[in-house]
C-alpha positions as CSV (number, residue, x, y, z in Angstrom):
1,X,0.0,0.0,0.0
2,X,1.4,3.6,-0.6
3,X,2.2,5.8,1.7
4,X,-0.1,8.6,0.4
5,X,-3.3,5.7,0.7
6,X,-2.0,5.0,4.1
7,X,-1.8,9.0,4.7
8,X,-6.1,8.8,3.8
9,X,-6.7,7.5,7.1
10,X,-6.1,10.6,8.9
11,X,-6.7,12.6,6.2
12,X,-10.9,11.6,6.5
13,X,-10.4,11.0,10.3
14,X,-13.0,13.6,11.0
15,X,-15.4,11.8,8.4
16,X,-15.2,8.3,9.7
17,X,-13.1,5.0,9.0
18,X,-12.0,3.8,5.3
19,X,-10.4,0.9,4.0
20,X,-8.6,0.5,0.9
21,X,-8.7,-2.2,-1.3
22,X,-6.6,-2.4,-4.2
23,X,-8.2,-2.6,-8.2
24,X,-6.9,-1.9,-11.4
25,X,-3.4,-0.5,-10.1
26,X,-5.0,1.6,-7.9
27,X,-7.3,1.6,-5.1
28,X,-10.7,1.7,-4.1
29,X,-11.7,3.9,-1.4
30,X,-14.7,2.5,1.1
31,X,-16.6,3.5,4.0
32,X,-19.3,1.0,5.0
33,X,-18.5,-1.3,2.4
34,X,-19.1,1.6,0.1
35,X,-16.8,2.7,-2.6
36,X,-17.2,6.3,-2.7
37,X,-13.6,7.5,-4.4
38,X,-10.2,5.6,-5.8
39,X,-6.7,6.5,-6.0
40,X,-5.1,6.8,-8.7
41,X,-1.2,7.5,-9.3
42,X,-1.5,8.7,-5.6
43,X,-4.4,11.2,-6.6
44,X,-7.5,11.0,-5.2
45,X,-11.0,10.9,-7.4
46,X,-14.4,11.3,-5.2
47,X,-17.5,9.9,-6.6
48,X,-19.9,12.3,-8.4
49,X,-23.6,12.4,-9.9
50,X,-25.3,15.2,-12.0
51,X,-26.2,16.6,-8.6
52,X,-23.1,17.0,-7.4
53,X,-20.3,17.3,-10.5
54,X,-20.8,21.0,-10.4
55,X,-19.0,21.4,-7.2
56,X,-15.8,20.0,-8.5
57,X,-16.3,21.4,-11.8
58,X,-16.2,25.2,-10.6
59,X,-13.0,24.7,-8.6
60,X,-11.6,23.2,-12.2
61,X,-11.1,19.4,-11.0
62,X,-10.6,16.9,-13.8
63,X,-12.7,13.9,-14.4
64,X,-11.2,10.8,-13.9
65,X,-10.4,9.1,-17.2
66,X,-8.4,6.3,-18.9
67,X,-7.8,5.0,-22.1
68,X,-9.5,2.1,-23.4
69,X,-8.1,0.7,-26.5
70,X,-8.7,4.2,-28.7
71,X,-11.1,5.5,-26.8
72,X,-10.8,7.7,-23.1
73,X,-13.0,6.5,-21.1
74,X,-14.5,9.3,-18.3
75,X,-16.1,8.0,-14.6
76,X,-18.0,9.3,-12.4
77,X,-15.2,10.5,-10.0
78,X,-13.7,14.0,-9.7
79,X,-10.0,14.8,-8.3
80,X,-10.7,15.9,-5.0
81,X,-10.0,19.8,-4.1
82,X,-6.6,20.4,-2.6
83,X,-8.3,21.8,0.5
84,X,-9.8,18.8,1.8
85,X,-6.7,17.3,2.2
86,X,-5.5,19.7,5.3
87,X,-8.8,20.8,6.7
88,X,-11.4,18.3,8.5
89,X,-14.4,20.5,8.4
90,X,-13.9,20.5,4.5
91,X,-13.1,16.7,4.5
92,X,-16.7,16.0,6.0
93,X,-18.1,17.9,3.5
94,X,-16.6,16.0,0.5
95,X,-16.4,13.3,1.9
96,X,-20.3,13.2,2.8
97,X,-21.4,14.6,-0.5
98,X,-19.4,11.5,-2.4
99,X,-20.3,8.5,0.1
100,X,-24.4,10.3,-0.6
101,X,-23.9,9.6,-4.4
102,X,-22.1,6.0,-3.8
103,X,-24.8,5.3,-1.2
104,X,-27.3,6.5,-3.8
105,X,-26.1,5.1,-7.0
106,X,-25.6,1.2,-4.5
107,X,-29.3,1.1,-3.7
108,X,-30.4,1.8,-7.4
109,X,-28.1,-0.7,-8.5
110,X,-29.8,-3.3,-6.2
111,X,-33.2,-2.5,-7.6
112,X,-32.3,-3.9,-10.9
């Protein structure tokens, strides 16, 4: 495990407990068995919906994307903002907002 996953734990401390689990040489991010972001190249992506992409998109965070044959291929996660990193009250925040649309996007994907 990297140091900068490790570095996560206290990083959403104020939010609650996460585990890691590693996919696609990177790692998923959980909380309550729910993934709600995923490390990348030691970056951090936090899930995102329709109802919540505008928050990242007006501080200018990338998409997260990968190539697929030809093709680049765009999820629904968002890097998170710099901020969130260092402050706890802004951690909660994000951190809430992306385990919402995980929790939210888990249930529909039940009902199928």
């Amino acid at each position: 495990m990297s140091e900068f996953v490790r570095y996560l734990n206290e990083v959403f401390e104020s939010f609650g407990p996460i585990q890691a689990k590693k996919m696609f040489g990177g790692y998923g991010i959980y909380h309550q068995g729910i993934m709600f972001g995923l490390v990348a190249d030691d970056m951090l992506y936090l899930k995102a919906d329709k109802t919540t992409a505008h928050h990242f998109s007006v501080k200018g965070l990338d998409q997260f994307e990968y190539d697929k044959g030809d093709k680049k291929i765009k999820m629904s996660y968002y890097l998170a903002p710099p901020e969130m990193m260092e402050d706890p009250d802004e951690t909660k925040i994000w951190a809430a907002r992306a385990y919402d649309v995980a929790f939210r996007t888990k249930k529909k994907t039940r009902k199928k």
